[in-house]
C-alpha positions as CSV (number, residue, x, y, z in Angstrom):
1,X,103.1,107.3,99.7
2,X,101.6,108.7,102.8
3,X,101.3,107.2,106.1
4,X,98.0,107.1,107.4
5,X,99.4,106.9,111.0
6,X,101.0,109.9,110.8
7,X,97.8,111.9,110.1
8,X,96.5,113.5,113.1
9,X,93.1,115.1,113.5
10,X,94.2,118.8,112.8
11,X,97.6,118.2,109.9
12,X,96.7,118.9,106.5
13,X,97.4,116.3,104.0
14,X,100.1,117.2,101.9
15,X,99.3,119.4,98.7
16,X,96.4,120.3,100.1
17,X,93.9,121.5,102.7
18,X,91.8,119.1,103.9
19,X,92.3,117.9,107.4
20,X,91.2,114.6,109.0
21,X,87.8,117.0,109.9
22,X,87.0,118.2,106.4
23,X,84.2,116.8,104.7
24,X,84.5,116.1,101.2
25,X,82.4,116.4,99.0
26,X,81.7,115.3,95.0
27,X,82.6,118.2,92.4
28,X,80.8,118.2,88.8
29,X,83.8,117.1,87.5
30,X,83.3,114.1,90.3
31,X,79.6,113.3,90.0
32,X,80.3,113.1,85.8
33,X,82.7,110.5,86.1
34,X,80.2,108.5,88.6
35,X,77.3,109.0,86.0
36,X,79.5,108.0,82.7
37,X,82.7,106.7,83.5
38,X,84.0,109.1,80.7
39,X,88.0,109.9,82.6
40,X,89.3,106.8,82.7
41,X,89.7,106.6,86.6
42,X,90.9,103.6,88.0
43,X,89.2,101.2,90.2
44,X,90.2,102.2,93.7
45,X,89.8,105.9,92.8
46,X,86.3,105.3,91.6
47,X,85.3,103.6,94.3
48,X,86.5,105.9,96.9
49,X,84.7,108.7,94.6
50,X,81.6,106.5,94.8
51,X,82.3,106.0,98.7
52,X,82.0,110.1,99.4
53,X,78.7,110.7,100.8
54,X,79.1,114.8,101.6
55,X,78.4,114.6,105.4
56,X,81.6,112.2,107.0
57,X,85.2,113.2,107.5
58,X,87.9,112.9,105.6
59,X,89.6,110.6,108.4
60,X,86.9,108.3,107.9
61,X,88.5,107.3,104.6
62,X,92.0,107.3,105.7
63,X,92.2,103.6,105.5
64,X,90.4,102.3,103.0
65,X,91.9,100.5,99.8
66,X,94.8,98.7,102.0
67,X,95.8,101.9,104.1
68,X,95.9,104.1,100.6
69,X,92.5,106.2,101.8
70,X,94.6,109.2,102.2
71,X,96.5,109.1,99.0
72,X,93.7,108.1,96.7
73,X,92.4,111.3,98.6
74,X,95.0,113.4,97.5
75,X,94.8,112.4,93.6
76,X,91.3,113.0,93.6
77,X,91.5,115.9,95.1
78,X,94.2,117.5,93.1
79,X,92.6,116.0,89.7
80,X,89.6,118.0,90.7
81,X,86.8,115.2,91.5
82,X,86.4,115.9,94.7
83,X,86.6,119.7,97.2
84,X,86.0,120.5,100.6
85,X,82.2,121.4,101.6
86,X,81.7,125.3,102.7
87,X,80.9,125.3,105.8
């Protein structure tokens, strides 16, 4: 589990690289499961996929779902639903 207070503005979250300033956004692979609910992704994941609007932060997230924002993060990232924008 990852502790959300430990995250500062400029530390990568483990396994990946996406800082507390990256915007997220939705990769196909996301925006399918939105539109037909075809992976099996659990409640809170879903949700927080739902939640990504492509323009805020990564931090913003951070504490959602209970303090698990930054983990629920991390699967999607690593499962592929979700990248960091180009800048």
């Amino acid at each position: 589990m990852i502790d959300d207070a430990s995250l500062l503005e400029d530390q990568p979250l483990p396994c990946a690289q996406i800082t507390a300033l990256s915007v997220l956004v939705r990769t196909e692979k996301g925006l399918a499961e939105i539109a037909k609910r075809s992976m099996q992704v659990d409640f809170r994941h879903r949700m927080m996929l739902i939640a990504i609007d492509d323009c805020s932060s990564a931090s913003g997230y951070f504490g959602n779902f209970g303090g698990q924002g930054a983990a629920i993060l991390q699967s999607l990232l690593e499962q592929g639903f979700i990248a960091e924008r180009d800048n």
